[in-house]
C-alpha positions in Angstrom: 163.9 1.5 205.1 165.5 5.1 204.8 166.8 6.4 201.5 169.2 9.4 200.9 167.9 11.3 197.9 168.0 8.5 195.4 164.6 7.7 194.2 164.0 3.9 194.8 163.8 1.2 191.7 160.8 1.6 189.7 160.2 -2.6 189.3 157.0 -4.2 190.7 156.0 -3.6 194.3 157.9 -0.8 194.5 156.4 1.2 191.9 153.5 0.3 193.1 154.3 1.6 196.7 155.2 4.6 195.2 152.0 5.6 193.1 149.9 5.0 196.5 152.5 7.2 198.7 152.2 9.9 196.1 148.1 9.6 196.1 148.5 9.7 199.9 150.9 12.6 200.4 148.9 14.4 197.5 145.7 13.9 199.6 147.4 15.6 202.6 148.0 18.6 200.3 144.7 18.6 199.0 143.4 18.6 203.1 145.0 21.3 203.5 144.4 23.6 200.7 140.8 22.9 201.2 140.9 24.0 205.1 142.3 27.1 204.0 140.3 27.8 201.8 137.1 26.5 203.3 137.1 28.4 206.1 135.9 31.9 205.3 132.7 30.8 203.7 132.0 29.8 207.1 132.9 32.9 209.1 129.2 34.2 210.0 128.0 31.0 210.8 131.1 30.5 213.6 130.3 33.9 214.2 126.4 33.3 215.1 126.4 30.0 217.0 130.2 30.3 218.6 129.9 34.2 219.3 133.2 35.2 218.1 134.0 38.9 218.0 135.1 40.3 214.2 138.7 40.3 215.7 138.6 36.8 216.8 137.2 35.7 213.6 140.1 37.9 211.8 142.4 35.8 214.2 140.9 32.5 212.9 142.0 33.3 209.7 145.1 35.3 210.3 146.4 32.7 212.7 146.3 29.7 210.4 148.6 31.6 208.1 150.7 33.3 210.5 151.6 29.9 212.1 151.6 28.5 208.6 154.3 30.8 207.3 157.1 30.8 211.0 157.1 26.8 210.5 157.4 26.1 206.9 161.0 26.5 206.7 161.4 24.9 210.5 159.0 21.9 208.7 161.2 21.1 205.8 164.8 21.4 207.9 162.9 19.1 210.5 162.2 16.5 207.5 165.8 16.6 206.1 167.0 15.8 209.3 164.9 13.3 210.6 163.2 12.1 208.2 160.4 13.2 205.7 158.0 10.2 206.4 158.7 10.4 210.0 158.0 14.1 210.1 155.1 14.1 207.4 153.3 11.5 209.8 153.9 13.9 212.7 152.7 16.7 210.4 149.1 14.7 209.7 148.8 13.1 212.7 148.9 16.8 214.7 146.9 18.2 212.0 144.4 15.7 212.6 144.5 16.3 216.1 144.2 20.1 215.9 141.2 20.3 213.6 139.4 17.8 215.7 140.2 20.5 218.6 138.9 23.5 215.9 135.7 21.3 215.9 135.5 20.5 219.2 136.2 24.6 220.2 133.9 25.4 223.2 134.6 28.7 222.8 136.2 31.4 220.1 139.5 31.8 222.3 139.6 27.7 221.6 139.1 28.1 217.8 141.9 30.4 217.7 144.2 28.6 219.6 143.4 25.3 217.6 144.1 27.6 214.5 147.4 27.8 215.5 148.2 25.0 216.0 146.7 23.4 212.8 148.3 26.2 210.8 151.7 24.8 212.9 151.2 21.5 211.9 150.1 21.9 208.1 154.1 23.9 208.3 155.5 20.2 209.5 153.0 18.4 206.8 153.1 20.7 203.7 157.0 20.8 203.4 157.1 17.1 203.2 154.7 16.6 200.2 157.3 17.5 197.3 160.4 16.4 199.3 158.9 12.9 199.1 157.9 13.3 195.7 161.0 14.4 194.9 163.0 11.3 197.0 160.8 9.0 195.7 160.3 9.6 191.3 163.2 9.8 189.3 163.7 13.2 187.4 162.1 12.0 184.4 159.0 11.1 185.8 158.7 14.6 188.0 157.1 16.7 185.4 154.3 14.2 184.9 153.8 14.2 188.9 154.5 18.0 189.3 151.2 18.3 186.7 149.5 15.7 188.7 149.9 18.1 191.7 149.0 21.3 189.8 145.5 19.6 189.1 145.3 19.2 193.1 145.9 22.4 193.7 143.6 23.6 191.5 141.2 21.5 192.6 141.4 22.5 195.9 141.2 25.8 195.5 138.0 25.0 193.6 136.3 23.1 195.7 137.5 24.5 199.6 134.5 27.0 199.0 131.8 25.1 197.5 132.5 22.0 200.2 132.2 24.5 203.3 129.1 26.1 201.5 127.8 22.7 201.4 128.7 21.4 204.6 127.5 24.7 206.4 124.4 24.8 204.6 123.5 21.2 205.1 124.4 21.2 208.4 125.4 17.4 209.2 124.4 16.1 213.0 122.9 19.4 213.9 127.2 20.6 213.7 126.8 23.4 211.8 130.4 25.5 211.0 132.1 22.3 212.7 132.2 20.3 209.9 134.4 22.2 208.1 136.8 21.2 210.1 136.0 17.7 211.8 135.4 16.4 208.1 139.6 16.1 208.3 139.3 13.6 210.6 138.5 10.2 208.5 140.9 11.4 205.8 143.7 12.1 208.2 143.6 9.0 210.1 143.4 7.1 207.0 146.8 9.6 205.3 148.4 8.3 208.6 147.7 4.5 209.0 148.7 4.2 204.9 151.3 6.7 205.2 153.4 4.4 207.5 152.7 1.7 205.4 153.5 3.0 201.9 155.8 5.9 202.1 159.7 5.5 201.9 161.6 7.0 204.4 164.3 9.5 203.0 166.3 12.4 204.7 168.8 15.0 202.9 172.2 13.9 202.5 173.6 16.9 204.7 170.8 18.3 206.2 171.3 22.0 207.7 170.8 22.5 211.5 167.7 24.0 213.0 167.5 27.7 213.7 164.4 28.2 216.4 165.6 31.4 217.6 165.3 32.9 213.9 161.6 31.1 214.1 161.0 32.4 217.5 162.0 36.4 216.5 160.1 35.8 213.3 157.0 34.5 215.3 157.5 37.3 218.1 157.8 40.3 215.2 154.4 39.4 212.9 152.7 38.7 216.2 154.0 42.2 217.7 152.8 43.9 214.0 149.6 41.7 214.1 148.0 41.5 217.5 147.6 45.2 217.3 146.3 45.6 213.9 143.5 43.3 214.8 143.0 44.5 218.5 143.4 48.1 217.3 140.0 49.4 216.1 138.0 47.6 219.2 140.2 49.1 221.7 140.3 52.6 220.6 143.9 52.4 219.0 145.7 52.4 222.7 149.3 53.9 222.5 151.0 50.3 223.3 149.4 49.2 219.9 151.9 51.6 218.7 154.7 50.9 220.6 154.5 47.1 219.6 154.0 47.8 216.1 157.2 50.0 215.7 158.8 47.2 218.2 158.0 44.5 215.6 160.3 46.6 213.1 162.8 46.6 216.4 162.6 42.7 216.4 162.8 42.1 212.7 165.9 44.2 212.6 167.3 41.9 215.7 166.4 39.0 213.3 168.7 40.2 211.1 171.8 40.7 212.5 171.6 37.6 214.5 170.6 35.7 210.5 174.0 37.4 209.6 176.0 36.3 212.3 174.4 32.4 212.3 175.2 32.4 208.5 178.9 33.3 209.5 178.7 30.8 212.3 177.5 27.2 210.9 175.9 28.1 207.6 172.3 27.5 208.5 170.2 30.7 208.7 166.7 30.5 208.8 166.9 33.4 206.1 170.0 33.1 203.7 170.2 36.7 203.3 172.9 36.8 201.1 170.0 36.4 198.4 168.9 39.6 198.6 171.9 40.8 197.1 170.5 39.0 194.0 168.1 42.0 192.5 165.2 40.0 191.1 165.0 37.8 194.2 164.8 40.6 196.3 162.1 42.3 194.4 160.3 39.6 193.7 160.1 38.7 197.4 158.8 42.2 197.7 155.9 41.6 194.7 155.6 38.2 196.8 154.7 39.5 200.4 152.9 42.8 198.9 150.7 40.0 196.4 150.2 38.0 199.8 148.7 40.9 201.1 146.2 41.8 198.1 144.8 38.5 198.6 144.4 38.5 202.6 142.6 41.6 202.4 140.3 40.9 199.3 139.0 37.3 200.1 138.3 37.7 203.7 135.9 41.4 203.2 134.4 39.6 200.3 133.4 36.8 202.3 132.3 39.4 204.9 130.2 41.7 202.3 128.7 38.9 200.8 127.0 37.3 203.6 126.8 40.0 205.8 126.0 43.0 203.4 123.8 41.2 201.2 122.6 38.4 203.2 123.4 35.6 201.1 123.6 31.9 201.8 127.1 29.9 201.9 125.7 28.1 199.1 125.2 31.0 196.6 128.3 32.8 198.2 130.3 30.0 197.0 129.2 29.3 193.9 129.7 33.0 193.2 133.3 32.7 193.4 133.3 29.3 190.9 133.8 31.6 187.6 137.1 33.4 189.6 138.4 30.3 190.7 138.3 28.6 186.7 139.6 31.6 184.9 142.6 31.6 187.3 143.1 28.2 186.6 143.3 29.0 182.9 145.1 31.9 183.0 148.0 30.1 184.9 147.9 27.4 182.3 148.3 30.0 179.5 150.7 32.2 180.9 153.2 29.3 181.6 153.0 27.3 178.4 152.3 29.8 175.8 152.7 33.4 176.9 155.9 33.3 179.3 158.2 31.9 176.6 157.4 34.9 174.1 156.4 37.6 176.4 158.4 37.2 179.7 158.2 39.5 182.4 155.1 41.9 180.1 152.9 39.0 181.1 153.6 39.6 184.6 153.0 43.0 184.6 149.6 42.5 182.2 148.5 40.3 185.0 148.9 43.0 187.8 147.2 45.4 185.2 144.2 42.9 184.3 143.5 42.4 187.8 143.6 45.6 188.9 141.0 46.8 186.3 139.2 43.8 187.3 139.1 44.8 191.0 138.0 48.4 189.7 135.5 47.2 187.6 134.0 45.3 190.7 134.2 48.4 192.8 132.1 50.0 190.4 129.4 47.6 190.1 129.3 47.5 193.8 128.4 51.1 194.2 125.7 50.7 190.5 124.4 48.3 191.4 124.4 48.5 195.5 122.7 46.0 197.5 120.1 44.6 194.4 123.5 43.4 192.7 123.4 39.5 191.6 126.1 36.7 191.6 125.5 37.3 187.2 126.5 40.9 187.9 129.5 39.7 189.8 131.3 37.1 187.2 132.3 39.8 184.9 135.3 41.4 187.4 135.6 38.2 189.1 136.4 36.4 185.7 138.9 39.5 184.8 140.4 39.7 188.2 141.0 35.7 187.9 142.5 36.2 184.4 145.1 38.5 185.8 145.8 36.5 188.8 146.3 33.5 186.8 148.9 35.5 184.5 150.6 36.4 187.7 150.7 33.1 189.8 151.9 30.3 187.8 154.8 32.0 186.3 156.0 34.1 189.2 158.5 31.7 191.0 160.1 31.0 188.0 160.6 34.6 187.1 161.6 35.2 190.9 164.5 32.7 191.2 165.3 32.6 187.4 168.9 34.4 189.0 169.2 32.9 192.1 172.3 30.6 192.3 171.3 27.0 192.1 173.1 25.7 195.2 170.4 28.9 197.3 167.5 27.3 195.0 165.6 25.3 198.0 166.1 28.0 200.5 165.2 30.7 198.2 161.8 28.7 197.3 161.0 28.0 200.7 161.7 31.8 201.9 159.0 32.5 198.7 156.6 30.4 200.3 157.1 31.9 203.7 156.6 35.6 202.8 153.8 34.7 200.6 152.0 33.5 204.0 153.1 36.3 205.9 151.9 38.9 203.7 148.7 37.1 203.8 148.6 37.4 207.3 149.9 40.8 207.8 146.4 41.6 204.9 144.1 39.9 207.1 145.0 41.9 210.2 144.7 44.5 207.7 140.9 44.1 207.5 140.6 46.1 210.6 141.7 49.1 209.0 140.6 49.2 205.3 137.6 47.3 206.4 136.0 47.1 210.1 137.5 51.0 210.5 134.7 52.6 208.0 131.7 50.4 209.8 130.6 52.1 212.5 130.1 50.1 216.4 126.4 50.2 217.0 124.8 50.0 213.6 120.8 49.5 213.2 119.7 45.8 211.2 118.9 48.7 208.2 122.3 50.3 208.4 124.2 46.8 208.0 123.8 46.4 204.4 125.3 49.6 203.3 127.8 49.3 205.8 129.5 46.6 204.8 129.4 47.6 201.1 130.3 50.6 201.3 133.3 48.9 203.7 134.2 46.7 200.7 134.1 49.0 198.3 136.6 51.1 200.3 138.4 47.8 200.7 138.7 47.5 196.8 140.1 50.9 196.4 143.3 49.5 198.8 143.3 46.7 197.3 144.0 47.6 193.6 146.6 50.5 195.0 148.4 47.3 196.4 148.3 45.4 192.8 149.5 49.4 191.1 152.8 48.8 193.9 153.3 45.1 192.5 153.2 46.5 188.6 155.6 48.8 189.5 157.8 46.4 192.1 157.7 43.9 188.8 160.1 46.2 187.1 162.9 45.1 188.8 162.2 41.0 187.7 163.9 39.5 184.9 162.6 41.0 181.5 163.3 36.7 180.4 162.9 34.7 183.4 165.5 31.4 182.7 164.1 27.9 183.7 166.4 26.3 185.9 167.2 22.2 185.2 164.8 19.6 185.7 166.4 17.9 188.3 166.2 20.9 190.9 163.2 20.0 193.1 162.6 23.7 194.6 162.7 25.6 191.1 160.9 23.0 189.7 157.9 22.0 191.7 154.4 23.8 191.8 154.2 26.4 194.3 150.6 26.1 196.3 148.7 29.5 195.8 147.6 31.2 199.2 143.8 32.2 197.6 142.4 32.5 200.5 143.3 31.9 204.3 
């Protein structure tokens, strides 16, 4: 049965039907928020018993998000056109596939490549989840689901960490860091046998065409910017590094002329550029890519500093991060229901302003309290840095397409999701420089500690310049971000937050 974008009748079976499609699309969401997030707790154990390099493991991470961010947009024009079930069971079923491959990897050139691909097929998976929510409840049911997916999220981003500390620590079948990602396996098969069964089929009334050669110059510019970011540091900074980074600016400029002349020709960019003639949009994709960055660099050198500077377990690193992970949660809860409707953009900006006193404050007790400091020592700036990033997350879309016209609202939501990624991709190949570049090659089992604090602390300082550009780059947002009508699925529905990648 395929539906256009009216939701089916809510009488017997069929409401039933729905309620499990939405617990099984909301499980697909929840997989994949958690191997995000799960991954990076595991990095020195892939790092030990697979023997992956620092730049392979920043690849591992970075390549997730970098495939991630060139499909999302490619993943929800692919589900308008043929079909969101269809291409949602595609999604899972690949996604399946690849992270049996990620635990399966021989070799760290196979756990990257697997990377991609997974991070490609979460892009064909992830777009789908609201689009069927949307197709399938009728508008004044979507705010009770939309809250139902918030919780998710949040959970997710709770538990990715503590289940990869747990799984890496308890090491099932002798699999060590392989868990992490073969534990996908039973809950994807079982998304995709129920899926077909309980999900309604529904495409877009008039669906846009593809545009793969905007995906392919996208794909081609980050990895051109990327590859020698990462690559940089262990090969001595080469002079092609540089010529492909200033050829990534090259290609990005190429991808905009040809977005310009697609738009003129059939309408169906991959970018609809004629949003960034809307000021607060084109700021706050700006404060959305810069934020993206912030968050690539800080989660994967904490990782990195905790285990490897200080030694500690998965376990206690991940339970470390539990007090950040709440207060962001209720922060964003706050900010949205209570502090956004009387202060409007000042929250914002507070947010950037908490958090950046929050990632000084942890700078600080880094360097006091050097390698005797405790995960008790750590919940102060954590909890403060969560508080801000909480002010900042829930309310940002809104504020960022409160002027956006409503017939751009989907393609300017997905565009936010898509630079969101990217940034966090372009931080992570960041690492190299704030971080690996002040750790020396041949360092002495003494010399490792300090090393990698002082690297993180050095990491922090970069970090909370970032968070002083987004203060300033929030300026240019509405000062009274306008909610836009319920019935609008892309200004409407919960944005996932990239914590960690």
């Amino acid at each position: 049965m395929t539906s256009t974008e009216t939701p089916p009748g809510t009488a017997g079976g069929t409401d039933r039907r729905r309620w499990f499609a939405l617990a099984i699309v909301m499980t697909a969401a929840f997989m994949d928020l958690v191997d995000v997030t799960i991954v990076n707790i595991a990095i020195p154990s892939i790092q030990r018993e697979a023997g992956a390099s620092f730049g392979q493991i920043q690849w591992i991470t970075a390549g997730y998000a970098l495939a991630f961010a060139a499909g999302l947009i490619t993943g929800g024009r692919l589900g308008d056109i043929h079909g969101r079930k269809r291409i949602f069971l595609v999604g899972i079923g690949g996604f399946t596939v690849a992270s049996a491959l990620c635990g399966l990897a021989v070799n760290p050139e196979m756990l990257v490549a697997s990377r991609f691909l997974q991070g490609a097929m979460a892009a064909l998976m992830v777009p789908q989840v609201l689009s069927i929510v949307h197709a399938t409840f009728p508008a004044h049911e979507r705010g009770k689901v939309f809250g139902l997916f918030g919780a998710v999220v949040g959970l997710g981003a709770v538990s990715g960490p503590l289940l990869g500390a747990l799984l890496t620590e308890w090491n099932l079948f002798g699999w060590e860091w392989r868990s992490i990602f073969l534990i996908n396996l039973p809950v994807g098969v079982a998304g995709l046998i129920l899926g077909s069964r309980f999900i309604t089929e529904s495409k877009a009334p008039r669906a846009l065409k593809l545009d793969l050669v905007g995906v392919a110059l996208v794909t081609l510019g980050l990895l051109m910017l990327l590859y020698p970011l990462i690559r940089g540091r262990e090969l001595g900074w080469p002079l092609w590094g540089y010529v492909s980074m200033a050829g990534a600016l090259v290609v990005l400029a190429a991808l905009v002329a040809y977005e310009r002349r697609k738009s003129a020709r059939d309408g169906s960019p991959l970018v609809e550029l004629s949003l960034f003639r809307v000021k607060s949009f084109a700021a706050g994709i700006a404060v959305q890519t810069v934020f993206g960055v912030a968050l690539g660099v800080f989660f994967l050198v904490w990782t990195l500093y905790m285990q490897f500077g200080l030694g500690w377990s998965p376990l206690k690193a991940g339970l470390t991060g539990v007090p950040f992970s709440i207060a962001v949660s209720v922060a964003a809860g706050m900010s949205v229901q209570q502090l956004v409707p009387r202060f409007g953009r000042k929250v914002l900006q507070a947010g950037a302003l908490v958090m950046a006193a929050g990632v000084l404050l942890y700078l600080w007790e880094s360097g006091h309290y050097g390698l005797a400091i405790t995960p008790w020592q750590m919940a102060l700036p954590l909890v403060v840095m969560g508080v801000g990033m909480g002010l900042i997350v829930a309310p940002l879309t809104d504020a960022i397409l409160s002027d956006v016209p409503r017939e751009h609202s989907g393609s300017a939501s997905g565009l936010l999701n898509t630079v969101q990624q990217m940034g966090n991709a372009l931080g992570l190949g960041l690492v190299s420089v704030v971080f690996f570049g002040t750790i020396g090659d041949r360092l002495r089992p003494d010399q490792v500690g300090p090393a990698f604090a002082d690297a993180f602390r050095n990491s922090l300082g970069w970090v909370a310049a970032v968070i002083g550009v987004i203060f300033l780059l929030m300026f240019a947002l509405p000062k009274r971000p306008t909610q836009h009508v319920e019935g609008e699925q892309a200004a409407t529905e919960p944005k996932e937050p990239a914590l960690v990648s």
